[in-house]
C-alpha positions in Angstrom: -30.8 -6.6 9.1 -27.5 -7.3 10.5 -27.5 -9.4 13.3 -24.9 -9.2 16.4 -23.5 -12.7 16.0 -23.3 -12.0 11.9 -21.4 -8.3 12.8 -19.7 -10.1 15.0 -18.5 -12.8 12.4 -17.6 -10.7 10.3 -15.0 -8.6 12.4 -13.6 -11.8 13.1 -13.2 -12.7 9.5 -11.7 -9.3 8.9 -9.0 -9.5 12.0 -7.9 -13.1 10.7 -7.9 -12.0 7.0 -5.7 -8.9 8.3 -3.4 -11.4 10.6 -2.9 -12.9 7.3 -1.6 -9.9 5.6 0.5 -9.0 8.6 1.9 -12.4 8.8 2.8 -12.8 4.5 4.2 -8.9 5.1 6.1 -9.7 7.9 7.6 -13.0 6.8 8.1 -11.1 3.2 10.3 -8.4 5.2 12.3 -11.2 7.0 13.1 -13.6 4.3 11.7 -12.6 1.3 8.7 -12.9 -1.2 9.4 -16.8 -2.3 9.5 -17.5 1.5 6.1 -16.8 1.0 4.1 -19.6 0.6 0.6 -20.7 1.6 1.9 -23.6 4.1 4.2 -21.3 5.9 1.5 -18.4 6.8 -1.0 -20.9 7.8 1.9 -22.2 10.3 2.9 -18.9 10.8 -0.6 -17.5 12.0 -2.0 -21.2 13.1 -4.9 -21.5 10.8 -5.0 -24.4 7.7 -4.4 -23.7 4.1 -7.8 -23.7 3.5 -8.3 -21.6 5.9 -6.2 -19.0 4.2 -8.1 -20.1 0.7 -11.2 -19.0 1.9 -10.0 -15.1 2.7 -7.7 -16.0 -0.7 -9.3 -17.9 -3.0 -6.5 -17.3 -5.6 -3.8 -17.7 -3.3 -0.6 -16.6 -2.5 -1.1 -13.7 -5.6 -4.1 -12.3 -4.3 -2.3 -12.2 -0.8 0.5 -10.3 -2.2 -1.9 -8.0 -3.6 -4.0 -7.0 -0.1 -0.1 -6.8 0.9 0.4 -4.0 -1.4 -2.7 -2.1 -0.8 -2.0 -1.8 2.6 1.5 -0.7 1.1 -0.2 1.9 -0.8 -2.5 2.8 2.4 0.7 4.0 4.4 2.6 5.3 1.8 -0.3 7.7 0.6 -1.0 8.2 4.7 3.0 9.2 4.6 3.0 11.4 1.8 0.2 13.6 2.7 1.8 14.0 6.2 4.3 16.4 4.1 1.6 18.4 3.3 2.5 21.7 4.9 0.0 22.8 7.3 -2.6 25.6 5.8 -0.3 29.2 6.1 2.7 27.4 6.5 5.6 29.0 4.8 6.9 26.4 2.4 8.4 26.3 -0.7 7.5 24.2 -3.6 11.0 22.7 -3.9 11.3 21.8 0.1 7.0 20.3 0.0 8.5 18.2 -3.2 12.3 17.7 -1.5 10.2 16.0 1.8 8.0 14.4 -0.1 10.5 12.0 -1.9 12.2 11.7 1.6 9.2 10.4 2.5 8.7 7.7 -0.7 12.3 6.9 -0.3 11.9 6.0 3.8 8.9 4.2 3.4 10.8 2.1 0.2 14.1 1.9 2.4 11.8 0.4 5.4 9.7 -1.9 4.1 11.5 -3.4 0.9 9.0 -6.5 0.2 6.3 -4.5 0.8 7.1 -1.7 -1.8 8.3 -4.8 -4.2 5.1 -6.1 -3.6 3.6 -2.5 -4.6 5.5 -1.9 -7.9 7.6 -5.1 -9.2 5.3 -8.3 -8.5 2.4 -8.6 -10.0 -0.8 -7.5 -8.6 -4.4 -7.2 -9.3 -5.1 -3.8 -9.2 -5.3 -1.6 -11.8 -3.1 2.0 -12.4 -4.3 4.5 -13.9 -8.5 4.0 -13.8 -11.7 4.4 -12.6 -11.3 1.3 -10.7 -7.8 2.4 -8.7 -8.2 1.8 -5.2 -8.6 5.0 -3.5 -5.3 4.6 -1.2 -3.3 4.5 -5.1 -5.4 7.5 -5.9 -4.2 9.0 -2.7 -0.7 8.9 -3.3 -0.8 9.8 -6.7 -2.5 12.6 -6.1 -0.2 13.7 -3.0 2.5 13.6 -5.8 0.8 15.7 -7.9 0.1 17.7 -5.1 3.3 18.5 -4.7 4.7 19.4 -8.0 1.6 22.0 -8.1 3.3 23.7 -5.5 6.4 24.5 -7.7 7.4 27.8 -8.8 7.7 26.4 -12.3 5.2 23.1 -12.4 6.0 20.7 -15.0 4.0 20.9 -17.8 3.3 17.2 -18.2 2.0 17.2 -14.7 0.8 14.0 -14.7 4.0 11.9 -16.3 6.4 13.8 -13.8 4.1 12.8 -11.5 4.5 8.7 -12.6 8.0 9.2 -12.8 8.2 10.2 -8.9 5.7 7.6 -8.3 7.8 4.9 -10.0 
């Protein structure tokens, strides 16, 4: 049974580990992924390096990683917001037109993030039973989308990598 001092423990681990990710995103956005580095966020967020190894054992990778899937988390939340309310008189072509719009803002506003999400290296897997949901999410707003054509593509699931890539 959970105690209150252990729940309470382990909020506090989660709003450091997440000050963590805030801090490598928001230092990522400013100057770039190689400014980076382990010894900057812990000066950044005031906490020691191993501090920051024991919410990231592997480091500044697996940091970029929980960087991306937050990526992922608001892209997916920002694509399904173009999801036309139920009756709504939309056409396939405007659902798909202001769903891009949407991809392309949220790449055009957070540049390290989305480098982070599809040109570094991370450790989760496309394409699988073990995506994390908030990839899944995304995807399947895509896919979503191109449903709602007049004319879907036929390969609906590589036009829907190539608007995810």
């Amino acid at each position: 049974m959970s105690t209150p001092a252990a729940a309470r423990k382990a909020r506090l681990l989660e709003e450091r580990e997440a000050q963590i990710v805030a801090a490598a995103r928001a230092l990522a956005e400013e100057q770039g992924w190689e400014a980076v580095t382990t010894r900057r966020l812990a000066d950044a967020i005031g906490y020691s390096q191993p501090v920051l190894y024991g919410h990231f054992p592997e480091g500044r990778s697996q940091i970029v990683t929980a960087v991306a899937l937050v990526g992922f988390e608001e892209l997916a939340a920002a694509l399904s917001a173009t999801r036309p309310a139920p009756g709504a008189d939309v056409s396939g072509e405007d659902r798909v037109r202001a769903l891009v719009v949407a991809y392309l803002d949220f790449a055009a506003h957070h540049p390290a993030t989305y480098e982070a999400m599809f040109h570094l290296p991370i450790a989760a897997p496309f394409a699988s039973e073990e995506t994390p949901r908030a990839m899944r999410e995304g995807f399947d707003a895509i896919v979503g989308a191109l449903l709602a054509l007049d004319r879907p593509p036929s390969d609906l699931g590589t036009a829907a990598e190539v608007v995810w890539g």
